[in-house]
RONU-924256 format. One record per residue (C-alpha): residue in three letters; residue number from 1; y, x, z. Coordinates in nm, 3 decimals. Example, Ala and Ser with C-alpha at 12.3 -4.5 7.8 and 13.67 -1.06 7.14 Angstrom:
<pts>
<'ala'; 1; <-0.450; 1.230; 0.780>>,
<'ser'; 2; <-0.106; 1.367; 0.714>>,
</pts>
This chain:
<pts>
<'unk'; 1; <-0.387; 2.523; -2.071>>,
<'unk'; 2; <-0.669; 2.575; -1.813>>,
<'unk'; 3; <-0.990; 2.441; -1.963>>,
<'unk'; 4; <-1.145; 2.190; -1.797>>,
<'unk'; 5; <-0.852; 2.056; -1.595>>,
<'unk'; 6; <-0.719; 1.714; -1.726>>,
<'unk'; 7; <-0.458; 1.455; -1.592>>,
<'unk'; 8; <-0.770; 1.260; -1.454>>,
<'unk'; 9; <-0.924; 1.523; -1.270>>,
<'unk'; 10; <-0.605; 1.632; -1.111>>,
<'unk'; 11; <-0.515; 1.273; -1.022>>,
<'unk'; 12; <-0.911; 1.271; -0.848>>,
<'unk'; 13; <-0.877; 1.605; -0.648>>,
<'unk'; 14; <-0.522; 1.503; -0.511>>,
<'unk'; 15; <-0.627; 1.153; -0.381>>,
<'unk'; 16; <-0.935; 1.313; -0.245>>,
<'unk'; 17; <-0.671; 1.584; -0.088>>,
<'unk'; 18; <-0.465; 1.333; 0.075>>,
<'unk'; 19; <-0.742; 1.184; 0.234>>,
<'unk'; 20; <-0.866; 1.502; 0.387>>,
<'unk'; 21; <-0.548; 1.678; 0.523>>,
<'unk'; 22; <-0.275; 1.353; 0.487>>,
<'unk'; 23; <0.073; 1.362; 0.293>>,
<'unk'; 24; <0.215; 1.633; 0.442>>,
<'unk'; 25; <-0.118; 1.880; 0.330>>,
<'unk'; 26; <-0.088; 1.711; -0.023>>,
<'unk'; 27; <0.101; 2.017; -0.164>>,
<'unk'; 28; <0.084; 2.155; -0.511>>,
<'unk'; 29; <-0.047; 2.493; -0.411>>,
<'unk'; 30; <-0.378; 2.278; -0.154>>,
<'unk'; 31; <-0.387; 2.081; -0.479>>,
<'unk'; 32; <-0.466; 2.462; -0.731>>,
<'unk'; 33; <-0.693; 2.573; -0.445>>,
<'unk'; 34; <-0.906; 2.269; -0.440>>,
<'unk'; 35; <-0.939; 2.285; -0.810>>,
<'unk'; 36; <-1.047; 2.693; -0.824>>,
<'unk'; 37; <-0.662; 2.747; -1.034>>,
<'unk'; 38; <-0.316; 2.892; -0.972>>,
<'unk'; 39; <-0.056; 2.673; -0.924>>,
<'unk'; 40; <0.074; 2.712; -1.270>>,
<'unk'; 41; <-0.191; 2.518; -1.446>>,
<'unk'; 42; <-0.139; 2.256; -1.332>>,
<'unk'; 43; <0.215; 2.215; -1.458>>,
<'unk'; 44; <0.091; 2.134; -1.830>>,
<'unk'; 45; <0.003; 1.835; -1.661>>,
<'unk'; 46; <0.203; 1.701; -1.378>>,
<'unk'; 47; <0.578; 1.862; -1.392>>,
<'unk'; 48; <0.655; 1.864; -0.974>>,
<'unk'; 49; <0.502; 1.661; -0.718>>,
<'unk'; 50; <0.674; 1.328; -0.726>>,
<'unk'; 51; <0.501; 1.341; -1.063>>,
<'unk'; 52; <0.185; 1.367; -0.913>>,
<'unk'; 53; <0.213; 1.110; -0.666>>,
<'unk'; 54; <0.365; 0.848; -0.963>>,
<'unk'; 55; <0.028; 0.931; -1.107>>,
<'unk'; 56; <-0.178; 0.875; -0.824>>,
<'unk'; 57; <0.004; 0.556; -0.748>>,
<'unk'; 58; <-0.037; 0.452; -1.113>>,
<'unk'; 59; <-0.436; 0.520; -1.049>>,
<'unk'; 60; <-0.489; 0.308; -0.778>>,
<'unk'; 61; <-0.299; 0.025; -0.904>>,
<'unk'; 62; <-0.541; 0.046; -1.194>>,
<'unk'; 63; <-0.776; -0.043; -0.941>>,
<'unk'; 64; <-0.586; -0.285; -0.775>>,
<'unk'; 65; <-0.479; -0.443; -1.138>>,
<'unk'; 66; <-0.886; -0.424; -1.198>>,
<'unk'; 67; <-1.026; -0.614; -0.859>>,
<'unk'; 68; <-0.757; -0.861; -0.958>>,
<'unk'; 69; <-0.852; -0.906; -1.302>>,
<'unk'; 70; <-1.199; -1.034; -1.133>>,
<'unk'; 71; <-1.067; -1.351; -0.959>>,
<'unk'; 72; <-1.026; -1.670; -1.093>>,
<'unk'; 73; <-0.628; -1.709; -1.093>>,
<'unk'; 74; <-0.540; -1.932; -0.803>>,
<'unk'; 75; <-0.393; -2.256; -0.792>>,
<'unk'; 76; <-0.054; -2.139; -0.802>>,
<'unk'; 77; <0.247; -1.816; -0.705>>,
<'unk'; 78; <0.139; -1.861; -0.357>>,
<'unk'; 79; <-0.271; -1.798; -0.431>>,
<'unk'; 80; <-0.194; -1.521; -0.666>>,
<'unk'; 81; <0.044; -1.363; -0.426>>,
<'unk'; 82; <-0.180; -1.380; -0.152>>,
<'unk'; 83; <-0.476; -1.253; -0.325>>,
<'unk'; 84; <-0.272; -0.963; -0.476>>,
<'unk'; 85; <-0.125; -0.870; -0.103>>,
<'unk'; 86; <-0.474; -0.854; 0.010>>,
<'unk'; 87; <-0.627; -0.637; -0.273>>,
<'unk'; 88; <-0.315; -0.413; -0.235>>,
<'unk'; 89; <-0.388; -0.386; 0.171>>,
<'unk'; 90; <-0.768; -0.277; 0.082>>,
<'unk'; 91; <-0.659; -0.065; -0.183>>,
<'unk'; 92; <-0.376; 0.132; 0.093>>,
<'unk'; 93; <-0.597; 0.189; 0.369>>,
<'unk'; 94; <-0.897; 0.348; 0.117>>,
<'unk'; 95; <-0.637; 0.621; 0.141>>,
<'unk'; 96; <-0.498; 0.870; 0.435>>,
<'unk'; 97; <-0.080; 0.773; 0.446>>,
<'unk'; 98; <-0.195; 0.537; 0.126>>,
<'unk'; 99; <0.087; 0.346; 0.204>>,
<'unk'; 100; <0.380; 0.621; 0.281>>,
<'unk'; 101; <0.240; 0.828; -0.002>>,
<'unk'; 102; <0.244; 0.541; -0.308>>,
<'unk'; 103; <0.573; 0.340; -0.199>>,
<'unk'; 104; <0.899; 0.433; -0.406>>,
<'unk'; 105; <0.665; 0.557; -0.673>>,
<'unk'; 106; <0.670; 0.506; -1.041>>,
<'unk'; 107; <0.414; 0.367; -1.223>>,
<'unk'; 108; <0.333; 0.548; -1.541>>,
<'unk'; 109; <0.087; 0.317; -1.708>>,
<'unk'; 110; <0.260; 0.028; -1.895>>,
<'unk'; 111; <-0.083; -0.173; -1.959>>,
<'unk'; 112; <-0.062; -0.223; -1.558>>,
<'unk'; 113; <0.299; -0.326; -1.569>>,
<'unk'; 114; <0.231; -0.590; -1.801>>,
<'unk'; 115; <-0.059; -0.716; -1.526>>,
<'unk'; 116; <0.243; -0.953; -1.392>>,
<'unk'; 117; <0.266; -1.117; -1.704>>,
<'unk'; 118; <-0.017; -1.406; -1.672>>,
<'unk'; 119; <0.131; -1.447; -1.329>>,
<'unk'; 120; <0.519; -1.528; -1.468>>,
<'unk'; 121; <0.344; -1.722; -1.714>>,
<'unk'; 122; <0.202; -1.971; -1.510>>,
<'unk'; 123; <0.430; -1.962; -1.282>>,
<'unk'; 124; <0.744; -2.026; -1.561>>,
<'unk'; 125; <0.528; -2.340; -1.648>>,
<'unk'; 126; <0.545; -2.417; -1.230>>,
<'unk'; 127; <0.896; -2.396; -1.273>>,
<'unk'; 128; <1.020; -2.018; -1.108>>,
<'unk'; 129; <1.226; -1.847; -1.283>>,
<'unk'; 130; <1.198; -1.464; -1.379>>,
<'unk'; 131; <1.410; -1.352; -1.113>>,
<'unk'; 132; <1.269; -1.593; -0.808>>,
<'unk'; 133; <0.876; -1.422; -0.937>>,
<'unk'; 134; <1.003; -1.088; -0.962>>,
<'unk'; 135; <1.136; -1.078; -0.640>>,
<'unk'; 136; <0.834; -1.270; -0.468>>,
<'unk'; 137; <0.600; -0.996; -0.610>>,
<'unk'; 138; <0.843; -0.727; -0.468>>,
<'unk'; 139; <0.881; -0.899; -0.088>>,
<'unk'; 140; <0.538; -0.938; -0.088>>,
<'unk'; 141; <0.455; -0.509; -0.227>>,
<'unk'; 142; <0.735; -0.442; 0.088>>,
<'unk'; 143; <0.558; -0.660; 0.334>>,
<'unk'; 144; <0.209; -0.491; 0.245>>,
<'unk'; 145; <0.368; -0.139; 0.223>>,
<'unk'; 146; <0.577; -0.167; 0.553>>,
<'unk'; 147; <0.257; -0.382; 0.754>>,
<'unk'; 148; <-0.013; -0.073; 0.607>>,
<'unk'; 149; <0.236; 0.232; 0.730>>,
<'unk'; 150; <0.254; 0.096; 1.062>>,
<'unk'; 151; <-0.118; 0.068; 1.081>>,
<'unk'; 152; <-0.263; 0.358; 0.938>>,
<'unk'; 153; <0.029; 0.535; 1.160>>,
<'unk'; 154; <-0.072; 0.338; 1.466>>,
<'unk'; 155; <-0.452; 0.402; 1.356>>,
<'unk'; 156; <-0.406; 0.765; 1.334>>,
<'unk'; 157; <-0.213; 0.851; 1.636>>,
<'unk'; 158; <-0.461; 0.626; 1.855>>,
<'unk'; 159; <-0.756; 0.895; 1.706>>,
<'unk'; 160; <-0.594; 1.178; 1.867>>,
<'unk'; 161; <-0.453; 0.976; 2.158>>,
<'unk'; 162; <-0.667; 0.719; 2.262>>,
<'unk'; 163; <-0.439; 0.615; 2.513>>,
<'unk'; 164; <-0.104; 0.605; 2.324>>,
<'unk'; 165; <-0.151; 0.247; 2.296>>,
<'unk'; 166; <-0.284; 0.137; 2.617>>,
<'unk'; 167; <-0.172; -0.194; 2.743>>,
<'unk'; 168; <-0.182; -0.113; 3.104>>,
<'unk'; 169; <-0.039; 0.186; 3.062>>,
<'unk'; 170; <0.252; 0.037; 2.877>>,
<'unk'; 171; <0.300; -0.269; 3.188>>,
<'unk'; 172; <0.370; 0.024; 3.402>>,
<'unk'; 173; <0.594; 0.175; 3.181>>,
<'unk'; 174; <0.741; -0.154; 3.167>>,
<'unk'; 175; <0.764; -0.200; 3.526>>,
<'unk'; 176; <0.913; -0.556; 3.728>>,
<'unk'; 177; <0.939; -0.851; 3.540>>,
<'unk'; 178; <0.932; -0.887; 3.213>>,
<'unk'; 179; <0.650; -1.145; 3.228>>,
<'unk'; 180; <0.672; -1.288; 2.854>>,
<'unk'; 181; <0.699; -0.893; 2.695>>,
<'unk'; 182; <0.378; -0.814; 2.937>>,
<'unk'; 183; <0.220; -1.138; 2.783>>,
<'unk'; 184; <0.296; -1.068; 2.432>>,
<'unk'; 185; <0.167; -0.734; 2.443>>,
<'unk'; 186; <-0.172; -0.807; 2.572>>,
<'unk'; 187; <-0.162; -1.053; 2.305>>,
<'unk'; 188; <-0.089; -0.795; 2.057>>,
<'unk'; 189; <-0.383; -0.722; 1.786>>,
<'unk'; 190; <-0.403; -0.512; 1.490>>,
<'unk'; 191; <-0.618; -0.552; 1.185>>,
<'unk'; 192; <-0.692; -0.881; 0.930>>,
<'unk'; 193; <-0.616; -1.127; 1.139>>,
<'unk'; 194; <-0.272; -0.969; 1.238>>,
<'unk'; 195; <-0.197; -0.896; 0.834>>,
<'unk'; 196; <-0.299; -1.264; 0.766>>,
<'unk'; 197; <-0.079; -1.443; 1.009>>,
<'unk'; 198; <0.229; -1.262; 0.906>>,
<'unk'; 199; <0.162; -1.254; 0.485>>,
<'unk'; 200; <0.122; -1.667; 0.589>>,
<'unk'; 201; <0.515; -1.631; 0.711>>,
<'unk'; 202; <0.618; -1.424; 0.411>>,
<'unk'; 203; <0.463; -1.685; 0.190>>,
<'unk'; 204; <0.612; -1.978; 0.420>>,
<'unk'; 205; <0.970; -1.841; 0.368>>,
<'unk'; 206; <0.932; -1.764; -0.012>>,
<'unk'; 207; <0.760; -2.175; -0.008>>,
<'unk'; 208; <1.111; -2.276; 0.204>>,
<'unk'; 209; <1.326; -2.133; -0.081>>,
<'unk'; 210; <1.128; -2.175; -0.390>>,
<'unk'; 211; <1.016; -2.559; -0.315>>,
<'unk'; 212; <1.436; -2.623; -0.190>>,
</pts>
């Protein structure tokens, strides 16, 4: 084993990898190069690279498990939910690809698993089941993940191409007509306000069927 190099440290260079050169630099071989090793070393630790990224994903949801622990637990699923979306966003766009890099990962910490548990609690006692607050904690991890790819996509393409997403560009595109698709788009924003309106429909449909 190389001295020096631990699970931590390799977890710390990779994150700080992705955010220089993105997911598609994050590669085992950039990863021994950062860290002054061959590639080999670092196999006492992490086995392959989806084994890396379940441990990077397992490190920032220590952080997001952490800011979370800080707040006063809301009045109910919806406030907890909400707060956790928004912690989750945050936590995403700290990283390059955050979102495309951590989704279908597996976390490898148990003590952040069991972070859901004071949430199923109290909301057991509000009357949801296990199932109905499982899968209102996974629509609302999809809605974050799908919402953060498409802006830290749409965010990085627009630094290279300032005019990829130009509104007047697109109406000619567009050409005749189309008054109300014209109208929408120059309605269009990105950013908080946009990620607030639609977690408030998430949470409105999950209210429809839980409160039925």
């Amino acid at each position: 084993m190389t001295k020096g190099i631990t699970r931590e440290r390799i977890v710390t260079a990779a994150l700080e990898l992705l955010d220089d050169k993105g997911m598609d630099g994050l590669t085992v071989r950039a990863l021994a190069t950062r860290l002054d090793v061959r590639a080999p070393a670092l196999y006492w630790h992490v086995r392959n690279k989806q084994e890396l990224l379940d441990e990077m994903a397992t490190e920032v949801m220590r952080r997001v498990t952490g800011t979370l622990a800080a707040i006063p637990p809301g009045a109910g699923w919806r406030d907890d939910l909400a707060a956790y979306a928004r912690v989750l966003r945050s936590e995403y766009l700290l990283h390059r690809d955050g979102a495309r890099t951590f989704s279908g990962t597996r976390l490898t910490d148990p003590g952040v698993v069991r972070m859901k548990e004071p949430w199923f609690e109290r909301w057991a006692a509000s009357g949801l089941t296990s199932a109905e607050a499982d899968d209102a904690v996974d629509l609302v991890t999809a809605f974050v993940v799908g919402f953060v790819i498409e802006e830290q996509e749409r965010r990085q393409a627009a630094e290279t191409d300032p005019a990829r997403y130009s509104v007047d560009q697109r109406e000619d595109w567009l050409g005749e007509g189309a008054s109300l698709v014209k109208e929408a788009g120059r309605l269009h924003d990105d950013g908080d306000q946009r990620f607030e309106r639609h977690l408030d429909i998430v949470l409105d449909g999950l209210a429809a069927r839980l409160d039925r």
